[in-house]
N, C-alpha and C positions, 0 to 999 in steps of 0.2 A: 504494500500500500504506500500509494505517494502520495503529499499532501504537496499543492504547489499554491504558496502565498503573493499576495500581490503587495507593492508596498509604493505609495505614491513619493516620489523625491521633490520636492519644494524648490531646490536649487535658490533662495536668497541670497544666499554666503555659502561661502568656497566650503566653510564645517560640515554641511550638512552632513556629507558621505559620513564625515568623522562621530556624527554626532546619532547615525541608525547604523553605525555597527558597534556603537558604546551601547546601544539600547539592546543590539541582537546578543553580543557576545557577554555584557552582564547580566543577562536576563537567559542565559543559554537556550537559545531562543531556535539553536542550528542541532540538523540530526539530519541522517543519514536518507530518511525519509522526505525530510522538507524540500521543495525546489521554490524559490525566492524569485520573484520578475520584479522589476525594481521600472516602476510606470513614470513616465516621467511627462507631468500636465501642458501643457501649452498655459503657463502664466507670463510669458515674457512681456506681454503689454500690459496687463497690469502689474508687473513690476517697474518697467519702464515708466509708466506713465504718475507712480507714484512716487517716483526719483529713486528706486531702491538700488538698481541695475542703470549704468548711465548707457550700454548700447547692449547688442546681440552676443557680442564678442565676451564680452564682461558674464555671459547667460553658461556660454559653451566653455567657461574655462569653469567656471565652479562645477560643472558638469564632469571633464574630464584629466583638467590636469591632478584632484588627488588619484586619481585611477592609472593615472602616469606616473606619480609621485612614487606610487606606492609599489609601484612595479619593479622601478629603477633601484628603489629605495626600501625597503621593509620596513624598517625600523623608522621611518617618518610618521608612519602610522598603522601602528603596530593590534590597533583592533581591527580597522579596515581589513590588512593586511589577513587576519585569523577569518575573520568573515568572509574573503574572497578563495579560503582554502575550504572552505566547505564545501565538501559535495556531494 
């Protein structure tokens, strides 16, 4: 039996990644069973429009550079890091 969870990314701030594998990996949240789809909403205009994100550019790096970070780096962020070896 698999369970596959959905989990929306907010993407605000560059943390967030950091801040749902501190929730997933404190809360041992990961099993053998889980499959995690990590959604990610179409909020860029209203973030834009609320001055949170000043363009597009500013949307796709809190998106992807910790997922680069973390790749190159382990130890930059070492929950991320545990939640992306779940499998």
């Amino acid at each position: 039996l698999t369970l596959t969870l959905t989990l929306a990314l907010a993407l605000p701030c560059r943390s967030e990644w950091d801040s749902l594998a501190e929730w997933i990996v404190d809360h041992a949240l990961y099993s053998n069973n889980n499959r995690w789809v990590i959604q990610v909403p179409r909020l860029y205009g209203m973030y834009h429009a609320k001055g949170m994100l000043p363009n597009f550019k500013a949307f796709l790096e809190n998106l992807f550079v910790p997922l680069f970070e973390v790749s190159v780096n382990p130890e930059s962020h070492p929950k991320l890091h545990l939640m992306l070896q779940q499998t």
